[in-house]
C-alpha positions in Angstrom: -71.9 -79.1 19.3 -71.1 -77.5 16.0 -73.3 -76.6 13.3 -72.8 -76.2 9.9 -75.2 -74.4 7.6 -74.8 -75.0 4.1 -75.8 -72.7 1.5 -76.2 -73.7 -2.6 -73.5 -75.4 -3.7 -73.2 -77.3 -7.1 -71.3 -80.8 -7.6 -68.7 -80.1 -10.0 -69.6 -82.5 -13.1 -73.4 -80.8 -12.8 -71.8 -77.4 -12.6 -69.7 -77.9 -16.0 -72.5 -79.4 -17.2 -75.0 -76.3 -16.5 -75.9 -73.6 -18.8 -74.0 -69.9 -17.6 -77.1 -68.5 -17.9 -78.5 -70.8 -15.0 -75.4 -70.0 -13.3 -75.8 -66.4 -13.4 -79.4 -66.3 -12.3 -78.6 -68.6 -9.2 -75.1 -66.5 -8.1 -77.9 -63.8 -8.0 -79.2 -65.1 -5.4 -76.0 -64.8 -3.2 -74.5 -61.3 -1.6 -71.1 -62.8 -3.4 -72.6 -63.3 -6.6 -71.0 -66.8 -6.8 -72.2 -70.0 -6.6 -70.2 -72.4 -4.0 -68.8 -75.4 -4.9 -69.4 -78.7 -2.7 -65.6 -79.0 -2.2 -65.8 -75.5 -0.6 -68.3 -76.4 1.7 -66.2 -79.5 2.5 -63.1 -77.4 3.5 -65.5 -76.2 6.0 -66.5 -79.2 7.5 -62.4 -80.3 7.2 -61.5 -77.0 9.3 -64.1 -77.6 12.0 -62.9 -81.1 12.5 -59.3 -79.9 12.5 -56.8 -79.2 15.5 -57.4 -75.7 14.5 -60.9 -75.7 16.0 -60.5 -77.6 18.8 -61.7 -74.5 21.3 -64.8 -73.7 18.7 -67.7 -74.6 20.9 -71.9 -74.2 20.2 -71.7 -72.3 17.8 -72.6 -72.4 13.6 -70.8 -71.9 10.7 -72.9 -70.2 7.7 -71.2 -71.1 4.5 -73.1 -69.7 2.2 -71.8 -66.9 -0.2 -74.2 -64.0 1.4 -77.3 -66.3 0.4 -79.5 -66.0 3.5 -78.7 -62.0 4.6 -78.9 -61.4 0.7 -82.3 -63.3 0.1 -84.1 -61.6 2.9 -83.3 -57.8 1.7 
């Protein structure tokens, strides 16, 4: 069984569409200082259903910029 924990991520047509200030304040909230993009979050999904990680077992996959070791400082 895999697990993948997903961070904040904006859909790109709401992402163009918000202000940078809003964008700033919420990459703040990340160890990255970035705001993840759906399609990033995808790619992980992609990989774990791949070939390539076909001997990952039990395990979870954080994909989330430094949001949760960041938030609980």
């Amino acid at each position: 069984m895999l697990f993948l924990n997903a961070g904040i991520a904006l859909f790109f047509p709401i992402a163009q569409a918000t202000e940078e200030e809003f964008d700033a304040q919420l990459a703040g909230t990340t160890a990255l200082q970035l705001v993840g993009l759906v399609e990033e979050q995808a790619r992980a999904v992609l990989f774990l259903a791949s070939e390539d990680a076909s001997f990952i077992s039990g395990t979870e996959l954080i994909v989330d910029g430094g949001y949760i070791p960041y938030a609980l400082k």
